[in-house]
N, C-alpha and C positions, 0 to 999 in steps of 0.2 A: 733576337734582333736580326734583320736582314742586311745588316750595313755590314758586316762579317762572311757573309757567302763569298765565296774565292770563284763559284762555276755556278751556272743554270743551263740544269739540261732536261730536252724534251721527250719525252716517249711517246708513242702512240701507239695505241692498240685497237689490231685490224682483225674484223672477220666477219663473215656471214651474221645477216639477222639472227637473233634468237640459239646464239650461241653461248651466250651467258656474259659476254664483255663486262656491263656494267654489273654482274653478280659478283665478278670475280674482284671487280676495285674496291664495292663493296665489302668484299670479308678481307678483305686487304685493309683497309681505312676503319670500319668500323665492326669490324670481327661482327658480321651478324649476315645474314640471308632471307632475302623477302622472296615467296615463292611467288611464280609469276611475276616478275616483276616486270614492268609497263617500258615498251624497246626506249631507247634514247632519241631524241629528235634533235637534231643537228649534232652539237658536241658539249661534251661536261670536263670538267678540270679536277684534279685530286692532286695534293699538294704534298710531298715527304721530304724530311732533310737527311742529309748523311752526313759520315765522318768518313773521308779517303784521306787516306797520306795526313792525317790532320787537320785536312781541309774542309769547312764547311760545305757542303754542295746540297744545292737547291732541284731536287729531282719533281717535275710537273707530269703526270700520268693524264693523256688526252684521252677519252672516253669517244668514242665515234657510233654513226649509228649504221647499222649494213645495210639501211635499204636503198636502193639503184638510186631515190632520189634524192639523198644526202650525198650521194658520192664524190660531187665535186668539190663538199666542202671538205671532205673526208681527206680529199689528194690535198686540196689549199693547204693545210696543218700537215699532211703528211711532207709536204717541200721541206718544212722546216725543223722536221723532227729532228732528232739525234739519233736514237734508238725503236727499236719495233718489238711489238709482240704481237705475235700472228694465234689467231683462236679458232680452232673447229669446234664440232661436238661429237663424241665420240659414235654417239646412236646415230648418227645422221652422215652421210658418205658424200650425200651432195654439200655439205661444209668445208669436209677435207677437200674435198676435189676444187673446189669453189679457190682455195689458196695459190694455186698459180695463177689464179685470173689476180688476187693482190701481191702476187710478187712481180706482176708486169707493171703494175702501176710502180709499186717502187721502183723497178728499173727504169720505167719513163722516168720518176719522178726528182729518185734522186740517184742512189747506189746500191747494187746487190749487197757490197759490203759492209753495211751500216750494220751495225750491233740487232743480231734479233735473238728472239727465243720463242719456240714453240709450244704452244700450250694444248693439249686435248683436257678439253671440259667433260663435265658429267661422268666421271670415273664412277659416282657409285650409281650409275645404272647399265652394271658389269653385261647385267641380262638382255639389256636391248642393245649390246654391241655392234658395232657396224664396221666402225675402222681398227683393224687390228694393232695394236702396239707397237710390232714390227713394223708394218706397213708406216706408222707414221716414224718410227726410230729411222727409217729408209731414209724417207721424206727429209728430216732434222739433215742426216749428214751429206745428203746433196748440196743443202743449202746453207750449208754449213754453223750452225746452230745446234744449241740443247732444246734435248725435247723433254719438257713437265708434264708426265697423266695429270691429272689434279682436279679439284674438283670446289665451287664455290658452294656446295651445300655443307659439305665437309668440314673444308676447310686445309684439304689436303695439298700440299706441293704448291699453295697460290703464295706465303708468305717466299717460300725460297725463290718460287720462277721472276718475280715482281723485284726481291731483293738482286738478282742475278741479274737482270736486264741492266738494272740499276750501274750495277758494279763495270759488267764491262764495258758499257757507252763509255762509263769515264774512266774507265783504262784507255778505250780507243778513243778516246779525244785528247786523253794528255797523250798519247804517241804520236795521234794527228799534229796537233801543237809542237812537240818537239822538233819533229821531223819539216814543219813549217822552217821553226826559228833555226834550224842548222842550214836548209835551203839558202833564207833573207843570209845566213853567214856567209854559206861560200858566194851567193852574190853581189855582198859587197867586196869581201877579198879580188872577186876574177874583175869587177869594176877599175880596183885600185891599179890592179894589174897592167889593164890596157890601158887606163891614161899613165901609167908609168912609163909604158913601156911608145905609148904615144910621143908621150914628152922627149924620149931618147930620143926617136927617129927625128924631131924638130932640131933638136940639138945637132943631130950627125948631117943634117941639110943646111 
């Protein structure tokens, strides 16, 4: 029942066309892999619950498509994300390289520090490698993020990178939250403060 969700939080996963995105929510969702599969047009939704803290939380996986001409829908969803997972392909260098052009949109769009994790696809076609390991392990801790090789034909590292993302949005949104509600505190305390200390000065005139 959804009347028990405590949080609803959003992910979005960002990358270059024909990098596998919707492969990967795929063997996520339904442990299974369609070869070829047909790119995404506009956006698709995939639905997980968790338990944190004992709390039910409602985790939504946006599925986006990388071509130039869905992009602005891609930013519209991305405003409101929570969390990111950013996707290259490991045989293809123009994918990797392609990831600072979507980590400026996150920066237009929202915050560098939003919860992400990095994923390189097609780990088992070791043979037509492009981007090296390193090269992207580099990349991860610039932007400070984990990096998952993994791969949706597999099946390799997609349940943990999907479950991770998961985990630390709502870690960083109950710290966002706390750190909110101790704010609203001291701003009512420094409030009370000054019409206290108002009210003296009226007294002492």
């Amino acid at each position: 029942m959804e009347g028990d969700i405590s949080l609803v939080l959003k992910i979005i996963i960002l990358g270059s066309t024909e990098v596998g995105k919707t492969s990967i929510l795929n063997r996520y969702f339904k442990d299974e892999f369609i070869g070829n599969q047909i790119s995404t047009i506009g956006i698709d939704f995939q639905t997980k619950f968790f338990k944190f803290d004992s709390k039910k939380v409602k985790v939504n996986y946006t599925d986006t498509a990388g071509q130039e001409k869905f992009r602005a829908i891609s930013i519209n969803y991305l405003k409101s994300a929570d969390g990111v997972i950013l996707v290259f392909d490991i045989t293809k260098q123009n994918t990797f390289d392609a990831l600072e052009g979507w980590l400026q949109y996150i920066k237009e769009n929202k915050n560098l520090d939003i919860p992400k994790v990095l994923i390189g696809n097609k780990a088992d076609l070791e043979d037509q490698r492009e981007v090296s390991q390193e090269q992207a392990e580099k990349f991860a801790d610039s932007i400070g993020c984990k990096f998952y090789e993994g791969s949706a034909k597999s099946g390799e590292n997609i349940k943990e990178s999907l479950d991770e993302i998961a985990k630390i949005t709502y870690l960083y949104m109950k710290d966002k939250k706390k750190n909110e509600d101790e704010d609203d505190k001291d701003g009512v305390i420094l409030d009370r403060s000054n019409s206290s200390n108002n009210i003296k000065k009226k007294k002492c005139c």
